[in-house]
C-alpha positions as CSV (number, residue, x, y, z in Angstrom):
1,X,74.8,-57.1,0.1
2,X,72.2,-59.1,1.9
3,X,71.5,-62.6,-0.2
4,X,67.7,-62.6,-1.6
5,X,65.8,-64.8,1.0
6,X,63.6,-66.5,-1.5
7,X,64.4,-68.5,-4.2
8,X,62.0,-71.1,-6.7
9,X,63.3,-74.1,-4.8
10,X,62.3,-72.7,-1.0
11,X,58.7,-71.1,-2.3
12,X,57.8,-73.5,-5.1
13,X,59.2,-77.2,-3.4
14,X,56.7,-79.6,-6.3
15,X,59.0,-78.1,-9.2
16,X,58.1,-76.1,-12.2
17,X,56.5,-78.7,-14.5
18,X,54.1,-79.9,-16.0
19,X,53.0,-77.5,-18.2
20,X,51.7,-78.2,-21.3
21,X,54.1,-75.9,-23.1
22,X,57.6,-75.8,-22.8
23,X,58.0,-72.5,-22.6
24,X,55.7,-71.5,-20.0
25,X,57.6,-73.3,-17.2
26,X,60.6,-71.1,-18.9
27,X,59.0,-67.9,-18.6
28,X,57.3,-68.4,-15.6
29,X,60.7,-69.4,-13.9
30,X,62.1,-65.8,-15.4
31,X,59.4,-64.2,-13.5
32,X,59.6,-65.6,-9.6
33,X,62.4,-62.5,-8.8
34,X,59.3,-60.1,-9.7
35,X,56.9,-62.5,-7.9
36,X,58.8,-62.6,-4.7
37,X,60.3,-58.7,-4.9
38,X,55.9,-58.2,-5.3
39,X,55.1,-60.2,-2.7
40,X,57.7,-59.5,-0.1
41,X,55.6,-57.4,2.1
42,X,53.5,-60.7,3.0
43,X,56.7,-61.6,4.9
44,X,55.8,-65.6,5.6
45,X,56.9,-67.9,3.5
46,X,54.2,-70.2,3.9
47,X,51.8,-67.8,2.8
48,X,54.0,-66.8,-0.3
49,X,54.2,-70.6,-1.1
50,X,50.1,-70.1,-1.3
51,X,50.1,-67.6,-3.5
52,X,52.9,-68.6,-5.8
53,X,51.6,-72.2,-6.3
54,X,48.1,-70.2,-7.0
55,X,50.4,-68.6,-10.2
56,X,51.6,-71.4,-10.9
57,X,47.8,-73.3,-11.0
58,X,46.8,-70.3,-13.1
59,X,49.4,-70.2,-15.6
60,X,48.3,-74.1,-16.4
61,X,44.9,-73.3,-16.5
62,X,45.4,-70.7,-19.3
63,X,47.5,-72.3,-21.0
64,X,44.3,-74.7,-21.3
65,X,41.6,-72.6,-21.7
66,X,43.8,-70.3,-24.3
67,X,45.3,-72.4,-25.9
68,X,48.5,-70.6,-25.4
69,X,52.0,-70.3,-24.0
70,X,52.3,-68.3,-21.2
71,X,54.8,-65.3,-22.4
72,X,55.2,-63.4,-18.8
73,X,55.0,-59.3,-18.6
74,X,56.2,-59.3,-22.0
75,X,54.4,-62.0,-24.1
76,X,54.2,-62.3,-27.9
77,X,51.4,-61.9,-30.1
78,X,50.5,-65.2,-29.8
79,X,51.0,-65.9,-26.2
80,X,49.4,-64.9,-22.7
81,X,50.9,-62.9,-20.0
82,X,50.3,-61.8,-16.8
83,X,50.0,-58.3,-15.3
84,X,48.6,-57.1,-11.9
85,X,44.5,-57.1,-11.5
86,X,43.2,-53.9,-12.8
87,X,39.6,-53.1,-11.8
88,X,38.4,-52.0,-15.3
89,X,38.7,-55.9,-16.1
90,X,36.6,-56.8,-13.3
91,X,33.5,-54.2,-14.4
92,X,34.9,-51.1,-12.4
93,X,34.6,-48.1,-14.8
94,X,37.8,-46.3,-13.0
95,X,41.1,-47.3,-12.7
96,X,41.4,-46.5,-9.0
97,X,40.2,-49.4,-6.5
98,X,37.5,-47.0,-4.9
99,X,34.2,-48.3,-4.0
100,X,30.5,-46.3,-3.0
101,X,28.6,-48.0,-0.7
102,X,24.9,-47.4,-0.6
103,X,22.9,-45.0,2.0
104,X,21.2,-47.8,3.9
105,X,22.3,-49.9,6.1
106,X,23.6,-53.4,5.6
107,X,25.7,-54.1,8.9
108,X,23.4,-57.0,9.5
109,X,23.0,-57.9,5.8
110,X,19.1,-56.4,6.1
111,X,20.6,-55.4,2.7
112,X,23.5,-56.0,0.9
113,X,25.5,-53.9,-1.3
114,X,27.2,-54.6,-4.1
115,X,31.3,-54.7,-3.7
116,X,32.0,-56.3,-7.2
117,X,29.0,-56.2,-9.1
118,X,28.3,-59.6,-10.2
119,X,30.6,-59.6,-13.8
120,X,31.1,-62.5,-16.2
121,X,34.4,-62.7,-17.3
122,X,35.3,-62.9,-21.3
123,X,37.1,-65.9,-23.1
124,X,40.2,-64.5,-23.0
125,X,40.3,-63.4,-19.2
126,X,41.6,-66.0,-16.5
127,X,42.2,-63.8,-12.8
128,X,43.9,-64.8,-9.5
129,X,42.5,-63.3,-6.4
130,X,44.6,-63.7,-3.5
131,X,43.5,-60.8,-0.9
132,X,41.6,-58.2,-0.1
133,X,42.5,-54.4,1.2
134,X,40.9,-51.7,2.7
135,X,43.4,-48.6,2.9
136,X,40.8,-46.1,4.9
137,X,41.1,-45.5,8.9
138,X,38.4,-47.2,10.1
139,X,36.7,-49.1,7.3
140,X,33.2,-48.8,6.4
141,X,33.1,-52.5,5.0
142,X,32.3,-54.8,7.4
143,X,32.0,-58.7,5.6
144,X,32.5,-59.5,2.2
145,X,30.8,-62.8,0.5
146,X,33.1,-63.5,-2.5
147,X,30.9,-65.5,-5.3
148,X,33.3,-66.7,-8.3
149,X,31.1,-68.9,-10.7
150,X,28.6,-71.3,-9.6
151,X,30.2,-70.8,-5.8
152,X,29.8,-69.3,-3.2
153,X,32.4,-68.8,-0.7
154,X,32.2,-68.5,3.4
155,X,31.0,-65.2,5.0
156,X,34.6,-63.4,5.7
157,X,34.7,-60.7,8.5
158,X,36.9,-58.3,7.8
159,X,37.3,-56.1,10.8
160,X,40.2,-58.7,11.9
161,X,42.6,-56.4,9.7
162,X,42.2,-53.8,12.6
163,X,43.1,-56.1,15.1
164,X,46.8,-56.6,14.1
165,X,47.2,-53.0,12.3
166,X,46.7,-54.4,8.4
167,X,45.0,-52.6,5.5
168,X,44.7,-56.4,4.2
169,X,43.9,-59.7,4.1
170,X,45.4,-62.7,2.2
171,X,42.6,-65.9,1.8
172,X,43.6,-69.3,3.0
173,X,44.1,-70.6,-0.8
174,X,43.7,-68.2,-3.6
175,X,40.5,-68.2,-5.8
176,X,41.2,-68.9,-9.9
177,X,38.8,-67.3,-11.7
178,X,37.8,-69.0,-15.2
179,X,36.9,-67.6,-18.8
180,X,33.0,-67.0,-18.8
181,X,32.6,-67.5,-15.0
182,X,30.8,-64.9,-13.2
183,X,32.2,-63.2,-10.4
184,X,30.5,-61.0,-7.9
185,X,31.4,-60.1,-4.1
186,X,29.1,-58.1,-1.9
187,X,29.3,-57.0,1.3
188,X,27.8,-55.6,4.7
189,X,29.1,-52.3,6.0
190,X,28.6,-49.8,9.0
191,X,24.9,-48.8,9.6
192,X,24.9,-45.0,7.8
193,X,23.2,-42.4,6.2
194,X,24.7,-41.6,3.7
195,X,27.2,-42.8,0.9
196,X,30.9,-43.5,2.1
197,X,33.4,-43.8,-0.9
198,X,36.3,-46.1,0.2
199,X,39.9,-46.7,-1.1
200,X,39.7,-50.6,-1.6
201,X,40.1,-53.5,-3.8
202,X,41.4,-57.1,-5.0
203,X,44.4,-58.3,-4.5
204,X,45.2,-60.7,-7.4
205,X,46.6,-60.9,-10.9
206,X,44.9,-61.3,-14.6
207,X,45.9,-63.8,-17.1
208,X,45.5,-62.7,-20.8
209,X,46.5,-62.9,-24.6
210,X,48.9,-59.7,-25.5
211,X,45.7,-58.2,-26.9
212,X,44.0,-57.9,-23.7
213,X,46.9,-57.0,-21.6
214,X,47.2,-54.0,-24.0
215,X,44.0,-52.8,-24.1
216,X,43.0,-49.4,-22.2
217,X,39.0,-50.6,-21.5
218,X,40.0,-54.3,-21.7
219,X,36.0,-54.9,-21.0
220,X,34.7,-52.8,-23.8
């Protein structure tokens, strides 16, 4: 059997601690084999090191803004967990990441069309964006212009993703996404004529009490 290449110590070098419960640092310690088996795909360690000190970040900023111990997959009623990003949470009304671009054209931003309509997040959801993806051919979606709060990030072209043969991207630093922040991406596309529906999404996780975590329309 071939050894597990990654372990806390390679990915994570600063140490688990810190935290301002105990237990977090526990259970998030528990849960780097799924975090590493999850991110294996990405393939560089440096770029895993990215996203795992992201997690990391995140869990500390919940346990802040909650007021909570971070619990894992499987927290208690009284704790936070974590759980891959569904769309629902971020406004999408289906639990596929598809996305219908408008008729007119935007490949020049003469308009501009709405990836993630803009969304303010609740006070008990915290999210971690790391990527984007685009699973379609030849995508329709040109840029994206990623807006979390009061920010607004740099104009991203995504049409590099053809270049090397990828149906994703993964950010320079991941993007932590507060309780009552508003979060909104739009995006240019292809100059058509009429509406293209596309298989693509967020790559990222959501940090939230048990409630949340088990609730079918977490929004609602």
């Amino acid at each position: 059997m071939t050894p597990w290449r990654w372990t806390v110590d390679m990915v994570y070098a600063k140490g688990l601690g810190g935290f301002k419960y105990p237990a977090s640092g526990e259970n998030l310690r528990k849960m780097m084999p799924f975090f590493f088996n999850d991110l294996d795909w990405i393939g560089n360690i440096s770029i895993l090191e990215k996203v795992v000190s992201g997690i990391v970040d995140a869990v500390k900023k919940a346990e802040e803004k909650f007021d909570q111990s971070f619990g894992g997959w499987y927290p208690a009623s009284n704790q936070f967990g974590i759980a891959p990003l569904r769309p629902l949470l971020i406004g999408k009304t289906d639990c596929r990441w598809i996305w219908t671009d408008s008729a007119s054209a935007t490949s020049n931003w003469s308009a501009e069309d709405s990836f993630i309509a803009s969304h303010a997040l609740l006070t008990d959801e915290l999210i971690l964006i790391y990527g984007y993806f685009n699973l379609e051919p030849v995508p329709n979606i040109l840029e994206i212009w990623i807006q979390p709060g009061s920010e607004k990030m740099p104009i991203w072209n995504v049409e590099q993703m053809r270049v090397g043969g990828k149906g994703y991207i993964i950010f320079p630093e991941p993007l932590i996404i507060e309780p009552r922040s508003t979060f909104a991406v739009l995006a240019a596309t292809r100059g058509l004529t009429t509406q293209v529906v596309e298989e693509a999404g967020l790559l990222g996780y959501q940090f939230c009490p048990k409630a949340k975590l088990i609730t079918k329309e977490p929004t609602a």
